[in-house]
PADOKOL-702515 format. One line per 5 residues: for each residue x, y, z of C-alpha. Coordinates in Angstrom, 2 decimals. Example, Ala and Ser with C-alpha at 12.3 -4.5 7.8 and 13.67 -1.06 7.14 Angstrom:
BEGIN
12.30:-4.50:7.80 ~ 13.67:-1.06:7.14 .
This chain:
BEGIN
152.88:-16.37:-66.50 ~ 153.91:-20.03:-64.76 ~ 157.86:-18.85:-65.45 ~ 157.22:-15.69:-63.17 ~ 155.01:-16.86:-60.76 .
157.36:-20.11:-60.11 ~ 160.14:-17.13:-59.59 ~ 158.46:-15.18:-57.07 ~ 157.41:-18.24:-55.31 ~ 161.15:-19.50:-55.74 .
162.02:-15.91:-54.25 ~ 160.16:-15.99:-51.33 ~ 161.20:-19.52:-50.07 ~ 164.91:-18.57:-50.37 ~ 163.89:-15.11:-47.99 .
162.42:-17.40:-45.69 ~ 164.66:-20.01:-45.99 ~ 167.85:-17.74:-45.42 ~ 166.02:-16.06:-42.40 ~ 165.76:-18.84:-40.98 .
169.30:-19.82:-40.92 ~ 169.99:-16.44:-39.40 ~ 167.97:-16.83:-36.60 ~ 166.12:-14.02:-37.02 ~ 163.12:-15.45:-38.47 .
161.53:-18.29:-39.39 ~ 158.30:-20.24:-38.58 ~ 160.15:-22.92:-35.68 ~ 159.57:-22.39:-32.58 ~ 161.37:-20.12:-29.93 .
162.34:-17.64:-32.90 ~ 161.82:-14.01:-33.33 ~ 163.53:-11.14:-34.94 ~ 165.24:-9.14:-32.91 ~ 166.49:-5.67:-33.93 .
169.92:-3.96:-32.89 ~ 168.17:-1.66:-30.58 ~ 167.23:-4.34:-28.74 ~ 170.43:-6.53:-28.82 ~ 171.67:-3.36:-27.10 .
169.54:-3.13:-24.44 ~ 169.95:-6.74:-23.40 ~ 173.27:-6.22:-23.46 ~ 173.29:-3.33:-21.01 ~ 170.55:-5.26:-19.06 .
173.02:-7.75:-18.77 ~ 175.84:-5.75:-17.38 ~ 173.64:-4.27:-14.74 ~ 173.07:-7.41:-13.69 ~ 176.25:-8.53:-13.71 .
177.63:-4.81:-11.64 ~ 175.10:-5.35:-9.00 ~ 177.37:-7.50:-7.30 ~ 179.55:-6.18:-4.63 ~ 183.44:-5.79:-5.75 .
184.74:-6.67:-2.49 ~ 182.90:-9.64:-1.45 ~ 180.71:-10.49:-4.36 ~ 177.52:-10.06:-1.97 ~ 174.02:-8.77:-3.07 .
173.75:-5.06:-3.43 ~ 170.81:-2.58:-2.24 ~ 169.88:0.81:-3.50 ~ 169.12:2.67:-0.37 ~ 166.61:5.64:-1.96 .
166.70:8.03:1.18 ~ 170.12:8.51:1.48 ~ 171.17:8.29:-2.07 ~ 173.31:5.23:-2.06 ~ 174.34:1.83:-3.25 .
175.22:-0.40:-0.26 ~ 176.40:-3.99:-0.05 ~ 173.99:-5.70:2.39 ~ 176.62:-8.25:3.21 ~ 179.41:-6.46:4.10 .
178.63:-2.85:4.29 ~ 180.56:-1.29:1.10 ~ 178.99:1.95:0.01 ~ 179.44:1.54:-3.47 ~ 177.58:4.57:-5.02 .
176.72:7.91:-2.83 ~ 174.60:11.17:-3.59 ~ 172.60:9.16:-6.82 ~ 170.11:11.56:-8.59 ~ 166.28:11.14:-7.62 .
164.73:11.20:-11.12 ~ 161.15:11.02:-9.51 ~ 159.32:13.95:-8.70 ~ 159.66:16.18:-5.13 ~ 156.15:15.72:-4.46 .
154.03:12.80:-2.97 ~ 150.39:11.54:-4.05 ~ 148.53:9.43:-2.37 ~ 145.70:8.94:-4.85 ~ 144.66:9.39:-8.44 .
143.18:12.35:-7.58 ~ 146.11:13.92:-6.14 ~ 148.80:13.04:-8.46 ~ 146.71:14.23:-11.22 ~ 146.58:17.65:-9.67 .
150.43:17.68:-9.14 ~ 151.47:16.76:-11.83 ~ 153.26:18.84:-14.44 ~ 155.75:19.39:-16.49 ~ 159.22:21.78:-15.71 .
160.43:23.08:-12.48 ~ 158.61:23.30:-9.20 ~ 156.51:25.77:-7.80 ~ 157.95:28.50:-5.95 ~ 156.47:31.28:-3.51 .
159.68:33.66:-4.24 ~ 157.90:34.73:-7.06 ~ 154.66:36.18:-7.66 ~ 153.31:34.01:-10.02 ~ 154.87:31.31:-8.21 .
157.24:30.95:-11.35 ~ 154.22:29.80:-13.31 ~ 154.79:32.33:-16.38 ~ 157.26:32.46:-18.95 ~ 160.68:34.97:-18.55 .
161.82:36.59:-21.69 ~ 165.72:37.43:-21.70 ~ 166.49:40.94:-21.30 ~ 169.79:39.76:-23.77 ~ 168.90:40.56:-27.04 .
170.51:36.64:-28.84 ~ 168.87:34.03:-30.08 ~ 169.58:30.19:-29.05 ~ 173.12:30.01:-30.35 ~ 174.33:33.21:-28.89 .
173.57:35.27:-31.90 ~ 172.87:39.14:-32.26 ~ 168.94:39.81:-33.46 ~ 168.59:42.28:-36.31 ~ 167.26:45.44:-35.27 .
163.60:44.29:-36.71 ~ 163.92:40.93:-34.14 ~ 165.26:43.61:-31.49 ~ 162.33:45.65:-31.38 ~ 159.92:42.62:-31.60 .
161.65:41.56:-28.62 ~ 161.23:44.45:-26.59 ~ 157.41:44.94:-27.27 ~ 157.34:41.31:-26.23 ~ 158.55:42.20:-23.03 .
156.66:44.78:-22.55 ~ 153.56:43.05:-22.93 ~ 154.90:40.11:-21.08 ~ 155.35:42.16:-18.05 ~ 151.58:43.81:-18.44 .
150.05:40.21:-18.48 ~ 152.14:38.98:-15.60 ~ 150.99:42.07:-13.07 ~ 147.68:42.88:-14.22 ~ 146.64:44.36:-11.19 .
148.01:46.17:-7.79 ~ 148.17:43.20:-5.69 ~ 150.07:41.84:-8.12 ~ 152.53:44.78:-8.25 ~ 152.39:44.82:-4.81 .
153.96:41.15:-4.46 ~ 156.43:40.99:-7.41 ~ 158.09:44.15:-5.75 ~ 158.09:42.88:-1.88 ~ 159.28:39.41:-3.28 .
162.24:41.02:-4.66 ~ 163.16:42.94:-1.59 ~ 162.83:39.73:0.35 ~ 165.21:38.11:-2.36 ~ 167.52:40.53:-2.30 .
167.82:41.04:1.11 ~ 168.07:37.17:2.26 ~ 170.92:37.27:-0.62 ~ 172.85:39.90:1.42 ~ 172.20:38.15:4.40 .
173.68:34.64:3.43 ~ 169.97:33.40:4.38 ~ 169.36:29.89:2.78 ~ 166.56:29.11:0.34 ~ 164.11:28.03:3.05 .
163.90:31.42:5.14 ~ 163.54:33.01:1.61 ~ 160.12:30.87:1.05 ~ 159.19:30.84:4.72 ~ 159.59:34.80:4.32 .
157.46:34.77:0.62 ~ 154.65:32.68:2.75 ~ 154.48:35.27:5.02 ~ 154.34:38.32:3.03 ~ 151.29:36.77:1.32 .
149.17:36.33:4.46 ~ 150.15:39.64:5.10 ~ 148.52:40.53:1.97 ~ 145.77:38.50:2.00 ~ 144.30:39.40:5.19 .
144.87:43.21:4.64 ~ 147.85:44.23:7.17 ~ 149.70:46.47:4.68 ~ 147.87:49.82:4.51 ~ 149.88:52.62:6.28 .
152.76:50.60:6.39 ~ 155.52:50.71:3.94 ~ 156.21:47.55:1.70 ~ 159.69:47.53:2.72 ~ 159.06:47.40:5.65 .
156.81:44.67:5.99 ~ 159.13:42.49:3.86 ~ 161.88:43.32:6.36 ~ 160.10:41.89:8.95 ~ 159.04:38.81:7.24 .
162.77:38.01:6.40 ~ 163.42:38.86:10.60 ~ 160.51:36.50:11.57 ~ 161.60:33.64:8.91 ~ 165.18:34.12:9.83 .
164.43:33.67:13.64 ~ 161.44:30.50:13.17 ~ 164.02:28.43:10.48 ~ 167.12:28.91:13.31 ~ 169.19:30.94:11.78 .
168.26:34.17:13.07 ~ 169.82:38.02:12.32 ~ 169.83:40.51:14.72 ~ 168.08:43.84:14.04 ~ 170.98:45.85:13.21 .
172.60:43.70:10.70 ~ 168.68:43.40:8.89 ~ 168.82:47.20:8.93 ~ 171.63:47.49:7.54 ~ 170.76:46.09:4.18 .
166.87:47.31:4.48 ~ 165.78:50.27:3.12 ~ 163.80:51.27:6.75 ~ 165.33:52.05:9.71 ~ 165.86:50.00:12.77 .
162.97:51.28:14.99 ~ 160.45:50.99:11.48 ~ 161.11:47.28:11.33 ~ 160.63:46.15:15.05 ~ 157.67:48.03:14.89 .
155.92:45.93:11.85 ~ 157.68:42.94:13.20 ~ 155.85:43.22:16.48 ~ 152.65:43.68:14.38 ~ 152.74:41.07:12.02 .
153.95:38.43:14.38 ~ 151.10:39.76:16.64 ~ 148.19:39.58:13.79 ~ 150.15:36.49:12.06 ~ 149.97:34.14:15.58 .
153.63:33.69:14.62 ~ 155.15:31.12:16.88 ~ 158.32:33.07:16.91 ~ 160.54:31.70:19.67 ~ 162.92:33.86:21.62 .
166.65:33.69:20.04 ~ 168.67:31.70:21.30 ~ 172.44:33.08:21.97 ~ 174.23:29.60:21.00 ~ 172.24:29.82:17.25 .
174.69:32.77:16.92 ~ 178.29:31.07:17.48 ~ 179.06:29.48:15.12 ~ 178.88:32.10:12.57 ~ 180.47:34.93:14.61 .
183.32:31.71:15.36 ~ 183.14:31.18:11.67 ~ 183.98:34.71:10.83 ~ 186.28:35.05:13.51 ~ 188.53:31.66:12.24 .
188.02:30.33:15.48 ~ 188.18:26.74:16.10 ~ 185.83:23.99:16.82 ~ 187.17:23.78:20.28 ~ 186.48:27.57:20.79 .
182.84:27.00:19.53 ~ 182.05:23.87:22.31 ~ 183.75:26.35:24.81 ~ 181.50:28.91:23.73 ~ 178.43:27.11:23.67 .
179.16:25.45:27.53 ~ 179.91:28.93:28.95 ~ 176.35:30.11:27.60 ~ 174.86:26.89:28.83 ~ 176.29:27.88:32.47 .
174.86:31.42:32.22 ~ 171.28:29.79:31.55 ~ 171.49:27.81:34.58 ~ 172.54:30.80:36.71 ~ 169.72:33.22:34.03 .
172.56:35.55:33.52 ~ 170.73:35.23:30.11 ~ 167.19:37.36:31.49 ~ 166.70:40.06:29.94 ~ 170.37:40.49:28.22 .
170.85:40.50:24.68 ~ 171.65:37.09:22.99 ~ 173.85:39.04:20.02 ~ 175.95:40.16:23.31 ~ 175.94:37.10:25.16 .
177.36:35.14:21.90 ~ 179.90:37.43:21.40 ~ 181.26:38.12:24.53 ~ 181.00:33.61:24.86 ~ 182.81:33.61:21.51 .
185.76:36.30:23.08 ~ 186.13:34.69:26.11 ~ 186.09:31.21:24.43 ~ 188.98:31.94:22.27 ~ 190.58:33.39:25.14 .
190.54:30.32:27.33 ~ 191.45:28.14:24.18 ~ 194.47:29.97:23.74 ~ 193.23:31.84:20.41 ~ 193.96:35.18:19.43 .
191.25:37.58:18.85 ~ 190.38:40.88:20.12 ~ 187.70:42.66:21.52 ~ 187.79:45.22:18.44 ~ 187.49:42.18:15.84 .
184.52:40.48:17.80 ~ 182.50:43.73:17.88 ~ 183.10:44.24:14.18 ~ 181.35:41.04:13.53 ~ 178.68:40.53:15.95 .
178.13:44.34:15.41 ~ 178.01:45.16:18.94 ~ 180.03:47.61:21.41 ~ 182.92:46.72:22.61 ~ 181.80:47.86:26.75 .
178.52:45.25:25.66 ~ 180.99:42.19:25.10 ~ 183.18:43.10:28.08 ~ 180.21:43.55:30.74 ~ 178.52:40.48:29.38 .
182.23:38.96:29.11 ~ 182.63:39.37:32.59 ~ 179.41:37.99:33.59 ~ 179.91:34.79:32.06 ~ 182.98:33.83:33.44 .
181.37:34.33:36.92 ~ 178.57:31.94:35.96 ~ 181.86:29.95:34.98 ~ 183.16:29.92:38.35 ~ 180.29:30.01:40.49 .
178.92:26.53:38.48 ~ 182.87:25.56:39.11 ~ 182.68:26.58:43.15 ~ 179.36:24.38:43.33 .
């Protein structure tokens, strides 16, 4: 009983003892164990400290968050550009607030009826690794579908939203129209909705002239014949419900301006950035002499755009310009005309 209690005891001092001399344990002062996980991390703590130095001048080095970058504030060195916000897109201001914002996934979005809330089953019948299902799994599948799709529009309004959001989707995707005229067009279809503007009108329609109206407020507008052409409803349909909705809405729908047009037909065109400043100063001379009253601003750009790349030595023709701006060919030469008298009388002055 002594012999093996004298052992253990012998046993433990010798654990202790050789602990000790590792420096991972022991009872002095100043000691603690330290596992590898964490001899890692002060490692890597260690060589961010020792990066955030500047490598040109050695000075101190600040993480500007609103533009994305690592600057030296000594010298001026970008070091780092277009860094990854890990936070979230929203702002809170209080408890209260962040509690209600925040989640888990990806953000909200008004593009989709359920503001992307629900879950989307894959119409591909694999599993995670890119495997065929069995027919049994297949079929499972598809009732699963089924159902999911009966939960997500349970009732017309619904129905009514996921099908106008798709329109507006599809048609801002034929337009080239960025991601906010797609939400600034989903935000208007649903006060549409909600304050009862679509009976006797068609739901094409009405999304047609959301996507017109968001086009026009975010500054990147489309003229009517080009959002005809990839609506369902014809021309004269969609300035009608425009005119309506804008009028019920209180949209603050600004006239178009013809410079917002330039650039793309100049873009299309292959024109030059010296054609598009010549462009935009010859419509700037027909606003001071209101050769722009009452005149279309798809014509003015386009004839500004022809007669731009004429007097920058260009070659285009009036054939090519009307194919892009969709516009006559007599439209850009009377308007053509009219601008390079502005020109000269401005020039005369």
């Amino acid at each position: 009983m002594s012999e093996k209690s004298t052992y253990t005891r012998v046993n433990a001092r010798t654990r202790d003892e050789s602990r000790t001399n590792d420096g991972r344990s022991g009872s002095s002062a100043g000691q603690r164990w330290v596992r590898p996980d964490e001899e890692e991390t002060e490692t890597e703590s260690e060589t961010a400290d020792e990066e955030l130095a500047c490598p040109e001048c050695g000075g101190n080095v600040v993480v500007d968050d609103e533009h994305g970058e690592t600057v030296c504030d000594d010298c001026g060195l970008v070091i780092t550009e277009d860094s990854v916000d890990r936070g979230p897109e929203w702002r809170a201001f209080d408890a209260k607030e962040k509690d209600q914002k925040s989640r888990v996934g990806a953000p909200t979005t008004n593009t989709m009826h359920d503001k992307g809330l629900s879950t989307n089953i894959d119409w591909r019948d694999r599993d995670a690794y890119g495997n065929s299902l069995s027919s049994n799994q297949r079929q499972k599948m598809q009732r699963l579908r089924k159902w999911n799709e009966r939960f997500r529009t349970r009732d017309s309004k619904e129905r009514n939203l996921k099908q106008a959001l798709g329109e507006i989707d599809r048609m801002a995707s034929a337009l080239g129209l960025p991601e906010n005229v797609r939400e600034t067009a989903s935000v208007i279809y649903r006060r549409a909705l909600d304050e009862d503007l679509l009976p006797g009108r068609s739901i094409e329609g009405v999304a047609t002239s959301c996507v017109y109206a968001a086009a026009r407020m975010a500054g990147v507008p489309r003229s009517l014949d080009e959002i005809s052409e990839v609506s369902r409803v014809p021309k004269s349909e969609v300035a009608r419900t425009y005119r309506y909705i804008a009028r019920e809405l209180s949209l603050e729908v600004k006239p178009a301006d013809p410079e917002q047009y330039v650039p793309r037909f100049a873009s299309e065109l292959g024109l030059s950035d010296e054609a598009k400043l010549r462009a935009r100063q010859l419509l700037k001379n027909a606003k001071e002499k209101g050769v722009h009253s009452g005149k279309s601003p798809v014509g003015l750009a386009a004839a500004a755009v022809y007669a731009a790349a004429l007097l920058t030595n260009e070659k285009t023709t009036q054939a090519a310009v009307s194919d892009v701006a969709d516009i006559s060919e007599v439209t850009i030469r009377n308007r053509y005309h009219e601008l390079l008298e502005a020109e000269e009388s401005i020039g005369l002055a």
